[in-house]
Backbone as JSON Lines, residues from 0, in Angstrom:
{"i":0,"aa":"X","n":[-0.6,-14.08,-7.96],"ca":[0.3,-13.19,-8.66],"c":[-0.03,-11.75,-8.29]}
{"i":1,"aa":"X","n":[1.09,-11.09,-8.07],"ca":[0.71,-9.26,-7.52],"c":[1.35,-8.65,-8.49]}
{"i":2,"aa":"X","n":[0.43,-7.89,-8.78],"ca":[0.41,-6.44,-10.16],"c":[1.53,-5.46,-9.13]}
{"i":3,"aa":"X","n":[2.6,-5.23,-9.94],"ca":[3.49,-4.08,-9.63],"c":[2.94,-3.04,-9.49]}
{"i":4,"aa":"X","n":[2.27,-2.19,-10.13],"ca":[1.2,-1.06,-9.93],"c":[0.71,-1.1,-8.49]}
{"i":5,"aa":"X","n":[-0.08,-2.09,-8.1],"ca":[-0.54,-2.38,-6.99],"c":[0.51,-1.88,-5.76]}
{"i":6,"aa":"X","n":[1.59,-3.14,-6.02],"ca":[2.41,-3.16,-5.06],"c":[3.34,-1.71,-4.55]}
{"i":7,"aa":"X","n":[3.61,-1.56,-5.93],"ca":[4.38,0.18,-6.05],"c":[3.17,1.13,-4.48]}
{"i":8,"aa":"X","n":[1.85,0.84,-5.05],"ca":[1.1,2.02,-4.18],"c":[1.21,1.73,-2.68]}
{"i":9,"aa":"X","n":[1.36,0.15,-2.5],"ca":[1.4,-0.21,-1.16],"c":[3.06,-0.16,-0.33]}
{"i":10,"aa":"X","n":[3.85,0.02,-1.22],"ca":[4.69,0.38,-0.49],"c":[4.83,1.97,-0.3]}
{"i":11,"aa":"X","n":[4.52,2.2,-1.09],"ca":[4.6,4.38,-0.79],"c":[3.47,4.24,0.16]}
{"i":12,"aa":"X","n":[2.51,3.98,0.47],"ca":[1.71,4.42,1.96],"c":[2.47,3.25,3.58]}
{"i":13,"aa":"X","n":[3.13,2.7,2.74],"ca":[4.16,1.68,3.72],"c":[5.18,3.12,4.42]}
{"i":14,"aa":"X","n":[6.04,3.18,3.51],"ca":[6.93,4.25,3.72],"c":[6.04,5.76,4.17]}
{"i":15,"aa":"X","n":[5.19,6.17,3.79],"ca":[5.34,7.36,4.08],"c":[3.64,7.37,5.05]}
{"i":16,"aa":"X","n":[3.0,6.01,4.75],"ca":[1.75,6.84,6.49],"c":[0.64,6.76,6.16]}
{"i":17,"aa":"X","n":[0.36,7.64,5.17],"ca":[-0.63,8.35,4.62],"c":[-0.9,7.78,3.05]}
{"i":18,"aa":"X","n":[-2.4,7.64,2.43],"ca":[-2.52,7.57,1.16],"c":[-2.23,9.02,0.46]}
{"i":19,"aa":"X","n":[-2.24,10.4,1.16],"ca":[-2.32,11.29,0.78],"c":[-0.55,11.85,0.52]}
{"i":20,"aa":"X","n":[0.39,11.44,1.42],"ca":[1.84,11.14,1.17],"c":[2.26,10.14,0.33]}
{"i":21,"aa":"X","n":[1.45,9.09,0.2],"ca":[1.75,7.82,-0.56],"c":[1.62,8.8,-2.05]}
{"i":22,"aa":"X","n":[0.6,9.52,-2.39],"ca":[-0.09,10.18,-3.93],"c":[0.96,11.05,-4.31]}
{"i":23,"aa":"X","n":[1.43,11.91,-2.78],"ca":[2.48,12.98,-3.63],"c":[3.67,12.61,-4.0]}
{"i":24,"aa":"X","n":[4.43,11.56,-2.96],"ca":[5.44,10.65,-4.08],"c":[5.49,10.07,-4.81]}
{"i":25,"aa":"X","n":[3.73,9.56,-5.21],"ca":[4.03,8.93,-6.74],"c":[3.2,9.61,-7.6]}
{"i":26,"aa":"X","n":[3.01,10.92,-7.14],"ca":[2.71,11.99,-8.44],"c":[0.71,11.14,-8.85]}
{"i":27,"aa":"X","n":[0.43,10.81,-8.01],"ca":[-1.01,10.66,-8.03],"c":[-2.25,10.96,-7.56]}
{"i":28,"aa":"X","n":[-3.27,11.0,-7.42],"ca":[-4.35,11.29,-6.94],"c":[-4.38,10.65,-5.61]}
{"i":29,"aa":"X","n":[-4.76,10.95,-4.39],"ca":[-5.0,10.29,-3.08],"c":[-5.88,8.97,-3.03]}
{"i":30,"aa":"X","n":[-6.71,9.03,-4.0],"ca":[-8.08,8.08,-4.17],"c":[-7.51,7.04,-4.83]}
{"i":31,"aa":"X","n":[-6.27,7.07,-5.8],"ca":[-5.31,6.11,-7.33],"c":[-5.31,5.35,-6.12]}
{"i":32,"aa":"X","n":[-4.4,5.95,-5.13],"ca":[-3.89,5.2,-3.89],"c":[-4.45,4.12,-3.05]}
{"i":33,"aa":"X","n":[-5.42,4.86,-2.69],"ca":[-6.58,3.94,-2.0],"c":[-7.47,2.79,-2.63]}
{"i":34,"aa":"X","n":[-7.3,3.4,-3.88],"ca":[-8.15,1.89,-4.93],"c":[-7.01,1.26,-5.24]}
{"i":35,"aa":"X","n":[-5.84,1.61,-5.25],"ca":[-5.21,0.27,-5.85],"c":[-4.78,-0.29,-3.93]}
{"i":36,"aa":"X","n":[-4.79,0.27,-3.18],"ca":[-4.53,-0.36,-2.0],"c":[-5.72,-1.4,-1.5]}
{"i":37,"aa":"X","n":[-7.07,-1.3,-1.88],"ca":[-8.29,-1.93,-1.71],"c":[-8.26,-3.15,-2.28]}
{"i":38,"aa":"X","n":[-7.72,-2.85,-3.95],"ca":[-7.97,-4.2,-4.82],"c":[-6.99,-4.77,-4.43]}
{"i":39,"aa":"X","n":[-5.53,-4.75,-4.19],"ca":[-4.73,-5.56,-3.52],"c":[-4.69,-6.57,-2.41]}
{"i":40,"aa":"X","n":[-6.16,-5.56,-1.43],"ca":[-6.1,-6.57,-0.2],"c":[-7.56,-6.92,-0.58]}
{"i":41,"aa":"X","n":[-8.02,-7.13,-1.43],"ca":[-9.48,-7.5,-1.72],"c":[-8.69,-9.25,-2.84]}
{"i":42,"aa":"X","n":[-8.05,-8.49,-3.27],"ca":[-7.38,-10.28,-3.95],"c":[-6.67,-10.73,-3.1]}
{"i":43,"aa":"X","n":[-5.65,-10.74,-2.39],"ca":[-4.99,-11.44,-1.17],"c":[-5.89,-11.67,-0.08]}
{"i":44,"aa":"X","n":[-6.93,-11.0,0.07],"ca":[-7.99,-11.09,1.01],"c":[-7.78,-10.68,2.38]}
{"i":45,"aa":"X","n":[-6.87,-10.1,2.72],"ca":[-6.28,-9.87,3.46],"c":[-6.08,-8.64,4.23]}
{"i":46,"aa":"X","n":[-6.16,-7.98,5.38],"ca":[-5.98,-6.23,5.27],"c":[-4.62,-5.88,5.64]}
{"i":47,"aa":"X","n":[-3.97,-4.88,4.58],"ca":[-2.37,-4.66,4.42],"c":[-2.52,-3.88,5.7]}
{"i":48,"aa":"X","n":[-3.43,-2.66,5.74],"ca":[-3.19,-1.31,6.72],"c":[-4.31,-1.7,7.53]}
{"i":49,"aa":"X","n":[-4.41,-0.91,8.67],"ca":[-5.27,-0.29,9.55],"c":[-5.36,1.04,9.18]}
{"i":50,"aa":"X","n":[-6.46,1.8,9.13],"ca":[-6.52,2.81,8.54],"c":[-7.11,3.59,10.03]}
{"i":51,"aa":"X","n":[-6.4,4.47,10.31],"ca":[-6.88,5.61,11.46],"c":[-6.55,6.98,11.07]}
{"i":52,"aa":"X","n":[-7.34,8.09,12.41],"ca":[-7.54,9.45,11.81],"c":[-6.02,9.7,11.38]}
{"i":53,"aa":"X","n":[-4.87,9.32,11.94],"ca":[-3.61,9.75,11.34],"c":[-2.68,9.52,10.87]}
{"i":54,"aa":"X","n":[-3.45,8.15,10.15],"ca":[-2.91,7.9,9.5],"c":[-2.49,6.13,8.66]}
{"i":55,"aa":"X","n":[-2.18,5.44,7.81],"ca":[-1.91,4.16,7.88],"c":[-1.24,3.62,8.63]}
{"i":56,"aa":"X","n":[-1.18,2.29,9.58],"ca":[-0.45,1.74,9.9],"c":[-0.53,0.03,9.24]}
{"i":57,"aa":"X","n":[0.52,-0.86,8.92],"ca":[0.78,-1.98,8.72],"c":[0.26,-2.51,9.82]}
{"i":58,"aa":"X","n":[-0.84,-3.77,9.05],"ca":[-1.51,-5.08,9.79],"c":[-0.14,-5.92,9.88]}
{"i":59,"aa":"X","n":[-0.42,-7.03,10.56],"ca":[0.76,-7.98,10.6],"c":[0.56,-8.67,9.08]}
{"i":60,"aa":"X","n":[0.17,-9.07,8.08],"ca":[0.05,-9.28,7.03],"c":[0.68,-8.17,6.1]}
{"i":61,"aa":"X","n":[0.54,-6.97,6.48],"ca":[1.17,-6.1,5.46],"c":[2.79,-5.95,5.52]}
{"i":62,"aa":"X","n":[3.28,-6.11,7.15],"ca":[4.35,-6.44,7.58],"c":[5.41,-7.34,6.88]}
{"i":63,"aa":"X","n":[4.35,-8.39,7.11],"ca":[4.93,-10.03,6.11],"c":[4.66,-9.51,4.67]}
{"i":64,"aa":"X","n":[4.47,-8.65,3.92],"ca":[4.54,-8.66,2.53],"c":[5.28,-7.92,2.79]}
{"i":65,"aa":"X","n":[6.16,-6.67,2.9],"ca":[6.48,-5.42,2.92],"c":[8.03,-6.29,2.27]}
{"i":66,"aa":"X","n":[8.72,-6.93,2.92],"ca":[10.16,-7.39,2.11],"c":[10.16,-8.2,0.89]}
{"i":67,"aa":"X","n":[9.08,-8.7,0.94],"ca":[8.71,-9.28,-0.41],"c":[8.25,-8.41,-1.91]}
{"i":68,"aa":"X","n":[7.74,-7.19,-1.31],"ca":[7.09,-6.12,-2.46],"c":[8.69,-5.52,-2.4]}
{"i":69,"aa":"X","n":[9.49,-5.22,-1.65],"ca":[10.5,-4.76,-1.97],"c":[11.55,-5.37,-2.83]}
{"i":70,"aa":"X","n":[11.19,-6.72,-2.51],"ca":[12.34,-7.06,-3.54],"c":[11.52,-7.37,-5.2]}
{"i":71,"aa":"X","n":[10.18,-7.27,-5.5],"ca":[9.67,-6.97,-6.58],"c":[10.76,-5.95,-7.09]}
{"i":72,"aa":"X","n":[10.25,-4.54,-6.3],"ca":[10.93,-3.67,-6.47],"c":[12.12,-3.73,-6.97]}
{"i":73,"aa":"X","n":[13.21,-3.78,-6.48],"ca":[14.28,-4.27,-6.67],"c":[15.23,-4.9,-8.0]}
């Protein structure tokens, strides 16, 4: 089962790159971002992003969730 909270954070660094772009569209701290992006792939076990100097990019696992958190969304 995936916590909306969770999912909400992983799609704003989906869309926008960055945990630090992910924070300013959802009006949060950069770090909110990154811990709820951790515990998400720490229970799925899985790694959503690759994390580099510029930025997030989607693992193939984060890929395969990305239409599925959207239609949470939705």
């Amino acid at each position: 089962m995936f916590d909306w909270d969770d999912l909400k954070h992983f799609l704003a660094v989906a869309r926008h790159g960055s945990s630090t772009a992910a924070g300013r569209a959802l009006k949060v701290d950069q770090s909110t971002v990154q811990r709820r992006l951790v515990e998400l792939e720490r229970r799925i076990g899985q790694p959503l992003v690759e994390r580099r100097a510029t930025g997030y990019r989607l693992t193939r696992y984060g890929r395969d969730l990305l239409p599925h958190a959207e239609l949470v969304e939705q």
